[in-house]
C-alpha positions as CSV (number, residue, x, y, z in Angstrom):
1,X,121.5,85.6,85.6
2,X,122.9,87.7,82.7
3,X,122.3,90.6,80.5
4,X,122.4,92.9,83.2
5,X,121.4,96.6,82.2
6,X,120.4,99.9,83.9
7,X,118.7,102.9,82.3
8,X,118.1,106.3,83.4
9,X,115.8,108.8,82.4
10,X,115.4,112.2,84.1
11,X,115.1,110.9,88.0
12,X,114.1,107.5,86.9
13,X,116.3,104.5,86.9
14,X,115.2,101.2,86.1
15,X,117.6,98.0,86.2
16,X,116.7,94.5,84.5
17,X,117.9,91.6,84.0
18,X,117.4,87.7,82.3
19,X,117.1,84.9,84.4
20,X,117.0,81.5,82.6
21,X,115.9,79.5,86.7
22,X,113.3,81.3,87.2
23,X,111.5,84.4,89.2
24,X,111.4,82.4,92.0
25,X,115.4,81.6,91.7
26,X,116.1,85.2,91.2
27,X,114.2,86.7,94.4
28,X,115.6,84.3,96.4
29,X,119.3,85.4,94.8
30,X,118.4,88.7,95.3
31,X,117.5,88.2,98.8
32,X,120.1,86.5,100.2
33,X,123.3,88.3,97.9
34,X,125.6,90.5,99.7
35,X,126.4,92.4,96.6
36,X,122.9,93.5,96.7
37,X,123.1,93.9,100.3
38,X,126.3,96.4,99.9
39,X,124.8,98.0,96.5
40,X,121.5,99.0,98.4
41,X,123.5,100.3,101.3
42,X,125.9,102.3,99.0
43,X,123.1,103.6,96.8
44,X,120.9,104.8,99.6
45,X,121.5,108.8,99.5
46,X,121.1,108.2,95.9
47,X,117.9,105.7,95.4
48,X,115.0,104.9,96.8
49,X,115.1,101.5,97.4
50,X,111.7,99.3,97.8
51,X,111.7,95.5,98.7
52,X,108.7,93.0,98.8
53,X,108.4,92.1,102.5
54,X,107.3,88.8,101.6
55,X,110.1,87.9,99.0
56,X,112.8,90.5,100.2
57,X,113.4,90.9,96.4
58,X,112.2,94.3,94.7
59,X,108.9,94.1,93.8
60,X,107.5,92.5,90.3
61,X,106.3,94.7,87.7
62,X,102.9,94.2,86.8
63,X,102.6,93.9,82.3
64,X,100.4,96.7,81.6
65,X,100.8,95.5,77.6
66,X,102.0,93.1,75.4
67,X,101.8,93.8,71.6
68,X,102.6,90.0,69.3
């Protein structure tokens, strides 16, 4: 994984980052990484946190648009 950014607007923050292996690598990353583990424990008075049940990964965006 790499190019790892998080933005902020107002009450918003959204982090994203590129994966060359895959959505399927990086849930399973995600899941199972105790940075992430000890990030979402140190960030919980701060964020609200959502995981997929199924994946333990945050959920997937759905693309609303996509302009060529």
């Amino acid at each position: 994984m790499y190019n790892y950014t998080i933005w902020n607007v107002g009450n918003d923050l959204f982090g994203y980052f590129e994966c060359e292996k895959g959505v399927k690598f990086a849930e399973d990353y995600q899941a199972q990484s105790e940075v992430v583990d000890k990030w979402n424990e140190y960030m919980q008075d701060v964020m609200v946190m959502e995981m997929d049940p199924e994946t333990g990964a945050q959920p997937k965006m759905q693309q609303v648009f996509f302009l060529e």
